[in-house]
N, C-alpha and C positions, 0 to 999 in steps of 0.2 A: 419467279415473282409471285403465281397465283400462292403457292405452298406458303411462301414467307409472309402475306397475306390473311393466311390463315382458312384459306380459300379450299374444302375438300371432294369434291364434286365439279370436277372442269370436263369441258369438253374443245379438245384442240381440233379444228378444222383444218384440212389443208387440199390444195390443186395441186401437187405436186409427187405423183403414183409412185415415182422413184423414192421420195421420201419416206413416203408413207410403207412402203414395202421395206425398206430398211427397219424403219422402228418395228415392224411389224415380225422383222426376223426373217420376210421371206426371201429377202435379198439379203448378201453378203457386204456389208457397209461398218466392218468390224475397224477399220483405218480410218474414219471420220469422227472426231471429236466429240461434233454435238449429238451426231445418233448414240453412242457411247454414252453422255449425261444424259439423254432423253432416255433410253432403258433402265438406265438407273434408278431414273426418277417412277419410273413405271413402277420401283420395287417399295416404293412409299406406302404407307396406310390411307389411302385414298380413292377416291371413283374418279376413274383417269378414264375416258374416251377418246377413240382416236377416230375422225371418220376421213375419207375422201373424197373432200366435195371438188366436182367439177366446174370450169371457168361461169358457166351457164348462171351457176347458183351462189358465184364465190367473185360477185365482182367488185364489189367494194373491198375485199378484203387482198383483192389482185390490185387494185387501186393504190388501197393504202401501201402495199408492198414494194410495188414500182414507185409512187412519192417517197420511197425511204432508204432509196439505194444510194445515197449520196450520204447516210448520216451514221454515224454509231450510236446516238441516243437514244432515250426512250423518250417520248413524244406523247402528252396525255393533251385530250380536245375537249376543251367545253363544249364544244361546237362545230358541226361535219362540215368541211373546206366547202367552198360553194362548188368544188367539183363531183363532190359525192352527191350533194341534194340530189341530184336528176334518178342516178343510181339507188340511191335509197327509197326514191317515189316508187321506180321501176320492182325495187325486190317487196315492199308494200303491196301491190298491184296484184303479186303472184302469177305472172304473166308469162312466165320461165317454165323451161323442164327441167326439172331436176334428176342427176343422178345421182346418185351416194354407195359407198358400203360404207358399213360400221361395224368397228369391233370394240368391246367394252370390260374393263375393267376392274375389278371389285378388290 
C-alpha cells in the first residue's frame, strides 16, 4: 500500500521478534507467504526500515492490532476510537522505556 502510494521512505514497526527475525533472514520462515512478499518488497528502490519495537513502546499499535482480528479490511480513522485516547496521552507523556533494534535499508 505505502509503495502504490508513492510513499519511499517507510519505517515498519513491529512487537513481534519472531517476525521480525524472519524478514530479517535470521530465522528460517522460507514456507510463510507474507515473509516471502515482505522480502521481496525489501528488493524495491526505496528506504525500507524495519525496527523491533517492544509491547512497552508499541501500544497503540498492539491495540489497533487486536481491534482488527475479526476483519479482512483496511480500516482508515479520521479520528483515534475513544479507546486509544488514554494510550496516545500515555505515549505523548514519554513516560515509557523503550526498547528497539533497528536495521535499515537503502
Amino acid at each position: 500500500m505505502a509503495w502504490d502510494m508513492g510513499m519511499r521512505r517507510v519505517i515498519v514497526e513491529t512487537d513481534s521478534k519472531i517476525a521480525f527475525q524472519c524478514i530479517e533472514e535470521v530465522q528460517t520462515c522460507s514456507r510463510n507467504t507474507v515473509i516471502r512478499e515482505i522480502r521481496e518488497m525489501k528488493k524495491r528502490p526505496w528506504k525500507l526500515e524495519f525496527k523491533l519495537i517492544y509491547c512497552e513502546a508499541n501500544r497503540c499499535a498492539d491495540w489497533l492490532a487486536r481491534s482488527s482480528v475479526d476483519t479482512e479490511e483496511f480500516c482508515f480513522m479520521d479520528l483515534p476510537h475513544e479507546e486509544l485516547i488514554p494510550l496516545l496521552t500515555e505515549d505523548l507523556s514519554e513516560n515509557f522505556v523503550t526498547r528497539s533494534i533497528e536495521l535499515c535499508y537503502s
